[in-house]
C-alpha positions in Angstrom: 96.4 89.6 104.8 94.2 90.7 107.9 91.1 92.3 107.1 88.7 94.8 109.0 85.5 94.9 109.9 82.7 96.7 111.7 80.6 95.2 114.3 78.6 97.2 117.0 79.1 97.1 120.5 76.4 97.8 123.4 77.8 98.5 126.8 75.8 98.9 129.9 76.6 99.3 133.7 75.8 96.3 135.2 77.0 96.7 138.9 80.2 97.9 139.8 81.4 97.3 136.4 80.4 97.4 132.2 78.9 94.7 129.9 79.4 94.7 126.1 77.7 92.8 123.9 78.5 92.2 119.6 74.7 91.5 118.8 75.8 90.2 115.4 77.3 87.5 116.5 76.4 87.1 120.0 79.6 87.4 121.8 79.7 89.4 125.1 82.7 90.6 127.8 82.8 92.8 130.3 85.1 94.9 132.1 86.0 97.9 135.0 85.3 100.6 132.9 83.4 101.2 129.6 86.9 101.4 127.6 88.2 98.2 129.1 84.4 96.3 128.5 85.5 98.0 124.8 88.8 96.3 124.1 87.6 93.0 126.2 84.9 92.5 123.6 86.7 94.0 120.6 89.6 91.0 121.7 86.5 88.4 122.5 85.2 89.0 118.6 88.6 88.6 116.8 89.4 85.8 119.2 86.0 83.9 117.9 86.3 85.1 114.3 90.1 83.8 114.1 88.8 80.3 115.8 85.0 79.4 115.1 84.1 77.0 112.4 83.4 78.9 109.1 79.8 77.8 109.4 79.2 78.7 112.9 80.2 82.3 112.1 78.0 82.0 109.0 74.9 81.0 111.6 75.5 83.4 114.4 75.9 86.0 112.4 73.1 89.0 112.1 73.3 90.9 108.9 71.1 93.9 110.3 71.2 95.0 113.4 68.9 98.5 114.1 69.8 100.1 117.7 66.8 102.6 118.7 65.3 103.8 121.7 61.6 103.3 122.8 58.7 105.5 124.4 56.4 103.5 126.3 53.3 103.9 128.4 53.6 103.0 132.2 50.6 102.6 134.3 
């Protein structure tokens, strides 16, 4: 029986297109639009949870991952 779980996804522009990144465990796609860099990664992280090594999962993988934004002093 499949089950589910929750990663987080961070997509930027890069160029023309989007880059998304799983920061817990360190697998990235990309795609045209910010929905297609979506499903790309969401298929690139079940892909390498279905194949990896048990242990490789278990070493890549980041049990906390905080997403914030910064102010910083320029100049």
């Amino acid at each position: 029986m499949k089950q589910v779980q929750q990663v987080t996804a961070i997509i930027e522009r890069e160029g023309d297109g989007y880059v998304a990144l799983c920061p817990e465990l360190d697998v990235a796609s990309q795609g045209d639009t910010i929905e297609a860099a979506r499903k790309n990664l969401q298929e690139a992280v079940e892909l390498f949870l279905e194949t990896a090594d048990p242990e490789e999962i278990h070493k890549r993988r980041h049990s906390e991952i905080f997403v914030t934004r910064l102010e910083v002093e320029v100049g």
